[in-house]
N, C-alpha and C positions, 0 to 999 in steps of 0.2 A: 842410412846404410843401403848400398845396392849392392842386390843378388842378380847373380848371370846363371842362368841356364842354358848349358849349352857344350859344343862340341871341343875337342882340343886334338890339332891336327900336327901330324910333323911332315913341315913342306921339306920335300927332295928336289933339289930344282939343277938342272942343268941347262948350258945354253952353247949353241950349237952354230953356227952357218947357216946350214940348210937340215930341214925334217927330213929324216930317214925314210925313202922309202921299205915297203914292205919288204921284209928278210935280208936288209941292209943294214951293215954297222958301219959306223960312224964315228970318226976321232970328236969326241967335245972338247969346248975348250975352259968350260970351267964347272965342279959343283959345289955346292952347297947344304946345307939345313938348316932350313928357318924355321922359330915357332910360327904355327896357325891353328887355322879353324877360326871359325865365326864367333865362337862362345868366350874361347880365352881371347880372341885379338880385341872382342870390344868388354874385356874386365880391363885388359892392358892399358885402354885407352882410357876409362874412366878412373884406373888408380892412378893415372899419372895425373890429374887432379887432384891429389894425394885426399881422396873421397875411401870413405872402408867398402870394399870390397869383398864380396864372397862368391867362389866360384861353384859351381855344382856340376860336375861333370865325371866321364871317366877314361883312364889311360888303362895300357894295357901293362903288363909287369914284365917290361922288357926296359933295352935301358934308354929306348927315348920316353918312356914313359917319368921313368926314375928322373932324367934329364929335367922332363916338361915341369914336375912339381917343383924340383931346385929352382927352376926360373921363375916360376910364379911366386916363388917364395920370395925370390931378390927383390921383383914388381910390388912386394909388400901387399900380397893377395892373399886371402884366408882361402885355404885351400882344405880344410876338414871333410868337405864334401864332396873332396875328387879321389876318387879310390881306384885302386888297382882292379881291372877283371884279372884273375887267374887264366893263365892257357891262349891269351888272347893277345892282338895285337895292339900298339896306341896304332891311333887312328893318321893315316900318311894322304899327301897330295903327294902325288910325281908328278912335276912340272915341265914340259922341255919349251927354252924359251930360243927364237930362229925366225928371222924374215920378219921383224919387229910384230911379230906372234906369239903365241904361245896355245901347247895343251896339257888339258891337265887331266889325270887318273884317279879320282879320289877312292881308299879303299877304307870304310868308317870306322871298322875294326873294335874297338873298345867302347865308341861313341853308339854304335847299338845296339848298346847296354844300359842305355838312359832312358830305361823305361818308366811309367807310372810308380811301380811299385820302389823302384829306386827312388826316383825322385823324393816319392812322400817322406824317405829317410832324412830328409834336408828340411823337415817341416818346421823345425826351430827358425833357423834362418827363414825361411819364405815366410813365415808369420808374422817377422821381427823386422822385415827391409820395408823400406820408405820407396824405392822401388824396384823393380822386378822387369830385365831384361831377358826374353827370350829371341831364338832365330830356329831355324827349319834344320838347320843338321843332323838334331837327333829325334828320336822316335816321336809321332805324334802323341802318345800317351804319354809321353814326359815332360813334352810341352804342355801340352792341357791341366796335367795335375799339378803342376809348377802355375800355373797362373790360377786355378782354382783355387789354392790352398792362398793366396796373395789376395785374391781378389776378396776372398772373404774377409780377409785382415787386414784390409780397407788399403792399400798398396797402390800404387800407380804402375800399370803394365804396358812394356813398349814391346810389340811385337816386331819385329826386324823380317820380314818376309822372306827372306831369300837361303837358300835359292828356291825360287820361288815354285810350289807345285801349290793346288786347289785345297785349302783349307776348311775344314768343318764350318756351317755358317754360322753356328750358338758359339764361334770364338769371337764373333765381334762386339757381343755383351759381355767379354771378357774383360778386353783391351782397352785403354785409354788414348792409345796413339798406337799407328802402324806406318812403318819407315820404309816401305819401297823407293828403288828407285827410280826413273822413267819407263823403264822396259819393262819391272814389275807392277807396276800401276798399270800399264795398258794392259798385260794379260791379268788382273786386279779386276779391272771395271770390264773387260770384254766376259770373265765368270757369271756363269748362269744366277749367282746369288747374290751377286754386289746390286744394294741399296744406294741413290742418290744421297741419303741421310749419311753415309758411311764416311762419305766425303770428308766431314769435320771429324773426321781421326787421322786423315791421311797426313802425313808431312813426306812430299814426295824430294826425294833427293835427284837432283839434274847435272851431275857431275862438274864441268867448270862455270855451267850458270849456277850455281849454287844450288839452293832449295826454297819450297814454297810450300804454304799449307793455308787453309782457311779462319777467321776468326771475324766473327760477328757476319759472318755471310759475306765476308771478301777475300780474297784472293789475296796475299803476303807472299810479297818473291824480296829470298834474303843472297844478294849476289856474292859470289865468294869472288876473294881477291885474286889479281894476278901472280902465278907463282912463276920460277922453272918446273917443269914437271921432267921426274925422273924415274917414277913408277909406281901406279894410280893401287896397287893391290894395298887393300885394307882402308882405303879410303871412306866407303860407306861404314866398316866396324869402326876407325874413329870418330866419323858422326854418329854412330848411337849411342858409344860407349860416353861421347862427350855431353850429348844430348840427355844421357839419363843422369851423368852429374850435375849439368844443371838444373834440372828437375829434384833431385836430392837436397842442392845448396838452397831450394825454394824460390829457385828462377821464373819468373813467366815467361810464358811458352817462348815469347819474341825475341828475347835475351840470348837463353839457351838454345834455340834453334841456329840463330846469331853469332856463338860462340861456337857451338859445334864446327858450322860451314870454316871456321876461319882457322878452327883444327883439323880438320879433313884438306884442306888445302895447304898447308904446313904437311901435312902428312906425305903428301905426294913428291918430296923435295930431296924422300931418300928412299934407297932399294928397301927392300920387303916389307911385310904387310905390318910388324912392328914398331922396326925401326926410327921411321921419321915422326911415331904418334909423340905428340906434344907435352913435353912436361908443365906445370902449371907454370912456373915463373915465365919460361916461354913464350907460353900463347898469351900470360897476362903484358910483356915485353911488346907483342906484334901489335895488340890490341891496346896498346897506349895508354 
């Protein structure tokens, strides 16, 4: 069983010509709402492995929120742990995409409400999963007691770094793997507290060179296939979320790192950060 802690985002996305300048309005020409956030995209990704999932998050009691839980529902995601804040908003990306760019606005709304003391309310779940996926969205106190309460219950913890700010250094006797990508590994190892030893937890994600991580004191580069690429957002969440199913199914590491890369590139073959993640017959289809 894998448990997610983590953020649950409702992208607003618009796409445009050209970026508006300042105190300029602007005809779009198309919008949208997609599910996001870092937390629910990689439970998304790992229940499409049809793996039990538990989400641990929160939305605000509005109707994207009412929205977000229906859809996790359909994803066949155990959703007990994601409750409504009162008075509050679910957590939004506003997106404008223009000039083959994009910016984005995140306002985290309900998701900074996932604090410590929240968290520990999920302690059934975190005692009871085989592993334990967290990321940086929501409050560091609910990160740390999400992996505390796991790591005592002898759990496998994959910390997903991003977006990446300076994390406490007693979280690396936490973790069992940490999933940056290339730009977060460099500002990773340029941190005043990163250990050469830390190395053998890294599995660095390199977006179409695939991913690479250490074992036995060697270097392991797992190259992802040739796709079309149609748009890369949620890319690294289907590498973790795929990553921590194989680790659940009792993959070694080489396998499921393996298996991830080959989802994460299936992923990138349709618009939004959910859309293209891989159901299992699928990726078991591409993978022969």
């Amino acid at each position: 069983m894998i448990a997610v802690t983590g953020s649950l985002n409702m992208d607003l996305v618009t796409t445009v010509d050209r970026f508006p300048k300042k105190g300029e309005t602007l005809q779009g020409n198309a919008f949208s709402t997609i599910f996001g956030g870092k937390g629910a995209n990689q439970a998304v990704a790992a229940a499409r492995l049809e793996r039990e999932v538990h989400m641990i998050g929160r939305v605000g009691d509005d109707a994207f929120g009412s929205e977000y839980l229906g859809h996790l529902k359909q994803e066949g995601i155990h959703c007990e742990n994601v409750k409504m804040v009162k008075g509050v908003p679910t957590g939004t990306a506003l997106i404008t995409v223009a000039e083959r760019d994009n910016t984005i606005v995140i306002v985290s709304g309900a998701n900074d409400h996932m604090t410590g003391d929240e968290t520990e309310e999920a302690s059934d779940v975190l005692e009871q999963c085989n592993v334990l996926l967290v990321q940086l969205e929501i409050p560091f106190s609910g990160v740390e007691k999400a992996m505390q309460i796991a790591k005592k219950a002898g759990s496998i913890i994959i910390l997903n770094p991003a977006p990446y700010v300076e994390w406490p250094e007693h979280w690396w006797q936490l973790v069992d793997y940490v999933t940056p990508n290339e730009h977060e590994a460099a500002a990773m190892r340029n941190s005043a507290h990163f250990r050469q030893e830390y190395e053998q937890k890294l599995i660095v994600t390199e977006g179409s060179k695939g991913a690479s991580y250490i074992q036995h004191g060697e270097r392991k580069i797992v190259p992802a296939p040739a796709v079309e690429v149609k748009d890369t957002t949620g890319a690294g969440d289907t590498f973790n979320g795929v990553f921590a199913a194989g680790l659940d199914e009792g993959m070694a590491i080489g396998e499921a790192v393996e298996r991830a890369v080959v989802a994460a590139s299936l992923s990138v073959t349709a618009f939004g950060a959910q859309s293209g993640m891989p159901a299992k017959g699928q990726l078991e289809k591409f993978l022969g």
